[in-house]
Structure formats: structure tokens, C-alpha cells
N, C-alpha and C positions, 0 to 999 in steps of 0.2 A: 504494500500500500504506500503512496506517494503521502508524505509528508506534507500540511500543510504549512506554507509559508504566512506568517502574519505579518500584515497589512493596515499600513497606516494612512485613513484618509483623511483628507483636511480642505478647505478653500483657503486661496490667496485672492484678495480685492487687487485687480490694479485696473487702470485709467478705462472703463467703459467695459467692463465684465468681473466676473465671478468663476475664476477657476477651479475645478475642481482637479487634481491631485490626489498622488500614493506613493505611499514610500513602501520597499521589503529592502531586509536585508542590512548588511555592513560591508566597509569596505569603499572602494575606489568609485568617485560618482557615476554610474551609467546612464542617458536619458534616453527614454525610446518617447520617440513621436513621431504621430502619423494625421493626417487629414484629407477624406473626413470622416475615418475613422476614430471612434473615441479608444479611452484605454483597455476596454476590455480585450480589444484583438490583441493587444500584447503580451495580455495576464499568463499565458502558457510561458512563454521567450523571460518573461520579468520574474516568473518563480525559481524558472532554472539560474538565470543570471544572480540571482536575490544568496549565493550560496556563498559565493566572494565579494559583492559588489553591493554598494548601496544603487536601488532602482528605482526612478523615479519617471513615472507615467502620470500622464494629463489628459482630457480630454477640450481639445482645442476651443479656442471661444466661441460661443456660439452652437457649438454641436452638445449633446444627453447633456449631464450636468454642469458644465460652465454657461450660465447665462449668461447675458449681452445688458446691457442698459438699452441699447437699441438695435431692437430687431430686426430692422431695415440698412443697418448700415453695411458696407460690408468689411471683412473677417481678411486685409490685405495681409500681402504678409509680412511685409514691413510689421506689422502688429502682431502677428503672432511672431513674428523673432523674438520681440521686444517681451511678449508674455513668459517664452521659454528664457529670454535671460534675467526675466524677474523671478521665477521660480527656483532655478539654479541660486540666484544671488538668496533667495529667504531663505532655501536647505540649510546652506551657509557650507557648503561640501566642493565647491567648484576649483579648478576650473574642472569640467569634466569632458566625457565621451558621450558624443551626442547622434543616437540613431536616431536619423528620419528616413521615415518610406512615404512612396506616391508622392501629395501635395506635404505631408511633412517631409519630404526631402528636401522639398523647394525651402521650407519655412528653415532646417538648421543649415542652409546653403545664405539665405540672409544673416541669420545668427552669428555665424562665421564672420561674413562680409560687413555687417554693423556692430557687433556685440562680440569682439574677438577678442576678448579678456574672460569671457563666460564659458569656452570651451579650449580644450587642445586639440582635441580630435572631431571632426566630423563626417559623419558618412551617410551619404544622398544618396541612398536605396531608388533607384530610377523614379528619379523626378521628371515630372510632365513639361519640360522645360521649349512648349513648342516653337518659341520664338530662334530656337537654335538651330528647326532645321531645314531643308530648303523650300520645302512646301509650306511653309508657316503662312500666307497668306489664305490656303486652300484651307488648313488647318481652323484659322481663326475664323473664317466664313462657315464654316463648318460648326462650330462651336456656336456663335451667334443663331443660329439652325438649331439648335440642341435646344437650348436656354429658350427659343422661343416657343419652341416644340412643348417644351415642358409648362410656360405659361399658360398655352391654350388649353391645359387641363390634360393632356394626352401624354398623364406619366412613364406608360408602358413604351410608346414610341420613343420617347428622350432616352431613356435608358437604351432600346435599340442603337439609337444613333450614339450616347455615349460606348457603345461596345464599339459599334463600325470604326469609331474616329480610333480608340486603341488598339484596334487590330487582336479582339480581345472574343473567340468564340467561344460562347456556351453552349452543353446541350439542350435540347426544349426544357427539361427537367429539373437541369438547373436555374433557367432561366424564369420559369412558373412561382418555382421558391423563392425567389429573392423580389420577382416584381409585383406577384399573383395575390390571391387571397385578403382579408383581411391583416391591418396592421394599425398598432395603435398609436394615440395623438403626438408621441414622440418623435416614433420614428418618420411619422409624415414631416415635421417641423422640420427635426434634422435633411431629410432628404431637402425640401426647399430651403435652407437655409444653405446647404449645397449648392444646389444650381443655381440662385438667386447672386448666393453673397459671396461664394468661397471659389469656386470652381474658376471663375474669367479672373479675377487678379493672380490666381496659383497660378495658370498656363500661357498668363500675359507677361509674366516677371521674366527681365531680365537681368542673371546674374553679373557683375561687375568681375569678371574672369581674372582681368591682370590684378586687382587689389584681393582677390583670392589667392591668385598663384604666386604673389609676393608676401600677401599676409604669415602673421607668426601661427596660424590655427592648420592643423596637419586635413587635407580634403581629401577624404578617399569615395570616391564613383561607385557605387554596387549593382549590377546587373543579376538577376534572379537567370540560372543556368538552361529555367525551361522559357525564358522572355525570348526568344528571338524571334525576330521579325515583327512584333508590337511596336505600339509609339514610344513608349518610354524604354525601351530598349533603342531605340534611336536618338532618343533625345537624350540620355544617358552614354550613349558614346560619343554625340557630336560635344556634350560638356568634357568628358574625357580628354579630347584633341584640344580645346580651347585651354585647357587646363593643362596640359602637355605632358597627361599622367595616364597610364593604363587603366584599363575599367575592372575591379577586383569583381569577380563570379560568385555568387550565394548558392544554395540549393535554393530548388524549388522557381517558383513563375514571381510575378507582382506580389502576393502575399503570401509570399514562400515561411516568412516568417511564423507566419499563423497555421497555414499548414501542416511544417513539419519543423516546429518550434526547438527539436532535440538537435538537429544538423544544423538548423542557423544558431542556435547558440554555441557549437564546434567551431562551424567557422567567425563567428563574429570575435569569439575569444583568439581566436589566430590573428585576424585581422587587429585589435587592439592589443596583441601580444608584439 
């Protein structure tokens, strides 16, 4: 029987929300973040981590439990860097190692680039970084299509279109479960506070590469081993070259993390080793 790890949760207030936060564990700071998934998709990757390392997961503003003061604004990520280097700074554990995947990659790829006193390491789990690659204009016409897809009330389409644009097949099956059936007043919020507030500044940012690649904060690239031929496997090598560093390999696809939590915790300890 697996051990449970205890779990410390708490809110930080900073400037126009309400974070919610968790710490396990002791030991050397680790932060996993992701958007717009909240912490729970980490809690498998953060138990095991939790064994040497103090682990510290959040759930981004605006998405399950970190409110917003306003729920129309949106969630850029200029502001989520600035949320993750106010959490890091109130642990009082930093600087630390900071995982971000999908749109949290984007966010500790800012973190880095603004707030490079709050981490040593960081690693951008393929970030959606579409302004990098050369269809970026198809790309962001494409997006604008999605977003509006989704206003007109036609959720199930927007998600189609959001798998189209990531080069991201599901079977019918899996696709029934995650868009289908009933779902409750949360997760509806979350989902539109996605495609409304969070989703066009994640895939609109672009990163500041030379003050990366000069910066004192160590940038490593992650491509998930089963991503090939997706967007963010694109747009995680075209940052790769910009950056002028090889793309390091994960197991697993886009949330390899979450699926098979036991191999990206192997390799993630390599990777920070």
C-alpha cells in the first residue's frame, strides 16, 4: 500500500486573486505548474517528488480554487509569472526548480524572463508558444475561430477545433468523456475562463529569447517522447533553436506527467540532477 503523503493547503492574496496552494514534503524547492490545469493533475508526480523535495503546486488564477476579483479580466501571463514568484517568495524556500507544462510552461518561461531571482532552474514542458512558428498567422486565425466557436455556445465544436489546431487525436471515447455528459458549475467556469481569459495571451506571448539565453536562470525545453508531430512539439523545438539548447525528451505525450507520473518523476530527477 502506497503511503500517504501529507498535505499542506493554504491561500496566498496577491494583487486581483486568491491562490490556492500545497505544500508535501522536505527538502530542495520543486514547483510544478500547469495551465489550465489546476493542481490536482500533479498530485500523483508531487507525492512521489514530496520524498526528497519540498513540492509546491497551485492552481492558476482564475481556474477551481484560486479566485479572481474579476472574472472578466484576463489571466496574462505576465501575471501568472508574477503569482508563481509571489508564492515561491511567501514559502520562503527559493530560489527553486520550477516545472511548467502546456500554458504553464509559457507562464515559468516568463518567470524566468521577469522574476529570475525566484528560480535556478526552469523547464517548459512544451509550451504552446505559436508565435515561434512559421504558420503562426494560420495559427492565430485559427484560434480566433476556436474562441469564437466557443462563444456561440457550440462547446463541443471549440474543443474539436482546439484538438485540430494541436494536432492532438482522440478516440470517439475518449472524446465523449471529457466533452459529453453532464458537468458541474465549476468545471463549466473553468472551461470558459479558459477560452475566454487564458488560452489567446498563453499562445500570443512572446518569449524574450536573448535575455533568456543570457539570463542567470538555467532553461531546459521538454518535449513529451510520444508528442511528435503536434503543435507544441513544434513550438517547443522552434524555442529550443532560439534558445540555442537541445530539446530534453520526457516519457509519455503532452501530459505524460499525469499519465505515467512514476517515469517523469525518473526522469525529471535526472534532469534536475
Amino acid at each position: 500500500m502506497t503511503e500517504t503523503v501529507p498535505v499542506t493547503a493554504d491561500i496566498l492574496e496577491v494583487p486581483g486573486a486568491s491562490l490556492h496552494y500545497e505544500l508535501r514534503g522536505s527538502g530542495p524547492l520543486v514547483v510544478l505548474v500547469a495551465a489550465p490545469m489546476d493542481a490536482r493533475s500533479f498530485e500523483p508526480l508531487a507525492d512521489l517528488l514530496a520524498a526528497d523535495h519540498t513540492v509546491l503546486t497551485t492552481d492558476p488564477r482564475g481556474i477551481f480554487r484560486s479566485r479572481v476579483a474579476d472574472p472578466d479580466a484576463d489571466a496574462t501571463v505576465e501575471l501568472r509569472a508574477d503569482d508563481i514568484a509571489r508564492l515561491i517568495a511567501h514559502v520562503d524556500r527559493g530560489p527553486a526548480a520550477v516545472l511548467g507544462s502546456s500554458g504553464g510552461a509559457v507562464s515559468v518561461l516568463a518567470l524566468a524572463q521577469f522574476h529570475p531571482k525566484a528560480a535556478h532552474t526552469v523547464i517548459a514542458h512544451e509550451p504552446p508558444l505559436d508565435e515561434l512558428v512559421e504558420d503562426r498567422e494560420e495559427l492565430r486565425a485559427r484560434t480566433h475561430e476556436m474562441i469564437a466557436t466557443y462563444r456561440s455556445g457550440d462547446t463541443r465544436g471549440a474543443f474539436r477545433q482546439f484538438l485540430a489546431i494541436a494536432n492532438i487525436e482522440l478516440p470517439d471515447e475518449v472524446f465523449e468523456m471529457m466533452a459529453g455528459g453532464e458537468r458541474d458549475a465549476q468545471s463549466v467556469a473553468d472551461e470558459r475562463f479558459q477560452y475566454e481569459h487564458m488560452l489567446l495571451p498563453t499562445v500570443s506571448f512572446v518569449p524574450d529569447t536573448a535575455a533568456l539565453r543570457e539570463g542567470p536562470v538555467r532553461v531546459v525545453v521538454g518535449i513529451g517522447e510520444q508528442s511528435a508531430g503536434q503543435l507544441c512539439d513544434r513550438t517547443s523545438r522552434a524555442l529550443a533553436a532560439e534558445l540555442g539548447v537541445a530539446p530534453t525528451m520526457f516519457p509519455g505525450d503532452h501530459v505524460g506527467f499525469a499519465h505515467d507520473p512514476a517515469a517523469f518523476a525518473v526522469r525529471l530527477r535526472e534532469v534536475l540532477a
